[in-house]
C-alpha positions in Angstrom: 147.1 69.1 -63.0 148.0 66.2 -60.2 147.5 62.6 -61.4 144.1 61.0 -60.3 145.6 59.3 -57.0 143.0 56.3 -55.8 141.4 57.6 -52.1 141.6 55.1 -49.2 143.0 51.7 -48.9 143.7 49.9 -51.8 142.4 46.2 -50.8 142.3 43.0 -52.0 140.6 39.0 -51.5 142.2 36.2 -52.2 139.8 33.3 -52.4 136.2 34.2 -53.1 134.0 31.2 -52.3 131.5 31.6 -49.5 133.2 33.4 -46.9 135.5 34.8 -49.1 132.9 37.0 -51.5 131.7 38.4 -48.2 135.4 39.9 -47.7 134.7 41.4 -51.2 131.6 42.6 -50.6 132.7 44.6 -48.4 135.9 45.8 -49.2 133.8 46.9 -52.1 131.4 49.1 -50.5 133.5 50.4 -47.3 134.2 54.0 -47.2 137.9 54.5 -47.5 138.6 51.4 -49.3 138.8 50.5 -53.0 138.6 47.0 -53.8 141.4 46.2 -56.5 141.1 43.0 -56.8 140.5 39.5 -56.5 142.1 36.1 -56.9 140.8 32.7 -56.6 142.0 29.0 -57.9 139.1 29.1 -59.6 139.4 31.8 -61.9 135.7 31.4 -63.2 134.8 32.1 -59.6 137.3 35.1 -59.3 135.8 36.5 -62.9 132.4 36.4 -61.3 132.8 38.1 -58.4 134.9 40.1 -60.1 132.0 41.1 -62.2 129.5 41.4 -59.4 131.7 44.1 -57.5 133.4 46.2 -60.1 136.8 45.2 -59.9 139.4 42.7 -61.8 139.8 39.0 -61.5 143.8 37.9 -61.3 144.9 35.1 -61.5 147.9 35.0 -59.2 148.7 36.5 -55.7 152.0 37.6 -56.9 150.4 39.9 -59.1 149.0 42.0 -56.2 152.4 43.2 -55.0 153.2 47.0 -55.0 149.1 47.4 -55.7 147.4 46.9 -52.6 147.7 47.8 -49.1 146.1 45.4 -47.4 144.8 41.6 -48.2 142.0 40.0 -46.7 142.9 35.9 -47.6 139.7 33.4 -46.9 141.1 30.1 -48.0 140.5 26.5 -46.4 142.4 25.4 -43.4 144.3 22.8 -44.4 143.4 18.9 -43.1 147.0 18.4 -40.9 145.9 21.6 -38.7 142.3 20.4 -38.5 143.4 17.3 -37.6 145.5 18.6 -34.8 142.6 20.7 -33.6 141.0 17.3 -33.2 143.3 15.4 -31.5 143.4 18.3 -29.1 139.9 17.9 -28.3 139.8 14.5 -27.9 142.4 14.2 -25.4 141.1 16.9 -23.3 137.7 15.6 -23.4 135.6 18.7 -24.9 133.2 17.9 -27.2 133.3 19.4 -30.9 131.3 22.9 -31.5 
């Protein structure tokens, strides 16, 4: 008998706030994909969704390597790059969307 081999691509989210359980949600209930985990800074929030989609909630990235194919990873941008975005704006003289 062959060992129980998971179908599809074995995905993951790290960070599941807003945007982020949407990438679950989905990698949950595409065809082809199993959702193996997901990860969050919160874990309270990770356990949650977690819970929601039928999966586990980690703690840690690292612990993802060697058991996922791909990773979907919805976290803030951080302020510096915003920033930048900003200045860009402002000295070309577009408005902000």
């Amino acid at each position: 008998m062959k060992d129980a081999k998971p179908s599809g691509l074995r995905t993951a989210v790290v960070g599941v706030g807003y945007l982020g359980r949407f990438h679950a949600q989905k990698y949950a209930t595409a065809a082809g994909s199993e959702l193996v985990a997901v990860i969050d800074a919160d874990f309270t929030a990770a356990e949650r969704v977690a819970g929601e989609l039928g999966t586990q909630a980690l703690g840690d990235y690292r612990e993802l390597l060697g058991k996922v194919d791909a990773v979907s990873i919805a976290v803030p941008t951080p302020e510096p790059t915003c920033s930048l975005r900003s200045r860009s704006r402002r000295r070309s003289n577009k408005p902000a969307r």
